[in-house]
N, CA, C and O atoms as a DFTB+ gen file, in Angstrom:
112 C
 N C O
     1  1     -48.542      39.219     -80.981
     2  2     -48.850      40.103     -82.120
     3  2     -49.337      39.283     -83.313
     4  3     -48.840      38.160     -83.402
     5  1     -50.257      39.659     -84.284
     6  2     -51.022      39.174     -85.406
     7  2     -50.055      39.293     -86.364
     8  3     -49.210      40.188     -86.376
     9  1     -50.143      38.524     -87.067
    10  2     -49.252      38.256     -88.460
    11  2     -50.253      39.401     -89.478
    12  3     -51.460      39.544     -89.673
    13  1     -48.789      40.186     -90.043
    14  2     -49.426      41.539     -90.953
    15  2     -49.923      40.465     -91.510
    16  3     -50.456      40.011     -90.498
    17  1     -50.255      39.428     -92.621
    18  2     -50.950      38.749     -93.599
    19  2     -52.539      38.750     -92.961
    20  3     -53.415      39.541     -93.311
    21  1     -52.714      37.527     -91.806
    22  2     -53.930      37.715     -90.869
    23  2     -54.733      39.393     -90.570
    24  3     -55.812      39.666     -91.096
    25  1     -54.288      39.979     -90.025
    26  2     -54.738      41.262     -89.724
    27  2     -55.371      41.905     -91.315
    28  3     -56.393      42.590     -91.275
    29  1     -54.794      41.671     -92.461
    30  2     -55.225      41.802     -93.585
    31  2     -56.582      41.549     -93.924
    32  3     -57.551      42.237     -94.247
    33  1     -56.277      39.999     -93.695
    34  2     -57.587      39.311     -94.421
    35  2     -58.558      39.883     -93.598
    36  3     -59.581      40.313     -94.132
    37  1     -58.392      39.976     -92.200
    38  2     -59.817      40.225     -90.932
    39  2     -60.076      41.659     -91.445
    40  3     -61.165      42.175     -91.191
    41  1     -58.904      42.509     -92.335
    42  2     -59.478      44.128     -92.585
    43  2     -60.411      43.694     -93.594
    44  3     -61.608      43.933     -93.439
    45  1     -59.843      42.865     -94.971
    46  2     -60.831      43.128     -96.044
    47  2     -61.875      42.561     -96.133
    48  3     -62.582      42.567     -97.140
    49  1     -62.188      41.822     -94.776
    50  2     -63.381      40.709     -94.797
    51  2     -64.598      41.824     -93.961
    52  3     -65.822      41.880     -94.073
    53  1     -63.524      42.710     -93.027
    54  2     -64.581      43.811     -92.317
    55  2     -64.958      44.685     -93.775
    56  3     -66.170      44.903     -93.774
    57  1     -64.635      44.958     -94.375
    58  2     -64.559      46.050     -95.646
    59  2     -65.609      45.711     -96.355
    60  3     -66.432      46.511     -96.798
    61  1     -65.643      43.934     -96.563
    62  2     -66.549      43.295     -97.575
    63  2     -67.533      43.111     -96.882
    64  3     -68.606      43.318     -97.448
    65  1     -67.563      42.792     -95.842
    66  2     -68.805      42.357     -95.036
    67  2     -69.778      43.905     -94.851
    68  3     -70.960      43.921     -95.195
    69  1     -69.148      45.035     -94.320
    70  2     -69.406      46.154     -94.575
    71  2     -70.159      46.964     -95.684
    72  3     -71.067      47.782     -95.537
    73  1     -69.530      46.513     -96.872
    74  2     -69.861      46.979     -98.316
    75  2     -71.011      46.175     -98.931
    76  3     -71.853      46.655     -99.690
    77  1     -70.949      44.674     -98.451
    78  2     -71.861      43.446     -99.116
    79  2     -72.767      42.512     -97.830
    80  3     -72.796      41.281     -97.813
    81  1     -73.435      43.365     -96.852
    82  2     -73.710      42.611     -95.776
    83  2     -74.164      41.392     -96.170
    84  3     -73.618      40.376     -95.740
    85  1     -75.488      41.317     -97.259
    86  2     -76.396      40.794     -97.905
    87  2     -75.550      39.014     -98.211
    88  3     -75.940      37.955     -97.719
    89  1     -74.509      39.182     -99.030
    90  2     -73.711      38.315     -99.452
    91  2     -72.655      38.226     -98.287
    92  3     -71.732      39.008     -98.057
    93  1     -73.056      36.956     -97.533
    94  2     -71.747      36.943     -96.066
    95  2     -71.224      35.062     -96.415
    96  3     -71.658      34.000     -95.968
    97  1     -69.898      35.464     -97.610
    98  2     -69.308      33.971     -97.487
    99  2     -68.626      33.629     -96.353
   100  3     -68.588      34.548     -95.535
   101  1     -67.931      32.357     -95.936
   102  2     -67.350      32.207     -95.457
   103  2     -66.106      32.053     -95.451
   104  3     -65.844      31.011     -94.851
   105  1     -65.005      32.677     -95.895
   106  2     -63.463      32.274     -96.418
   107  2     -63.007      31.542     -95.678
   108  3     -62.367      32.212     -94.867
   109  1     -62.915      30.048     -95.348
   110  2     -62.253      29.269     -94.433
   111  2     -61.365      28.613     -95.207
   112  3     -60.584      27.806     -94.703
């Protein structure tokens, strides 16, 4: 099972990536 924290970040990065295709950082 994914750590609730992880599963987070992968939601708001789908959300942002979604909302801001144009602008795709990389959060590493």
């Amino acid at each position: 099972l994914f750590t609730a924290g992880f599963s987070l970040r992968v939601l708001a990065r789908k959300l942002i990536n979604s909302r801001d295709k144009e602008d795709q950082t990389g959060e590493g």
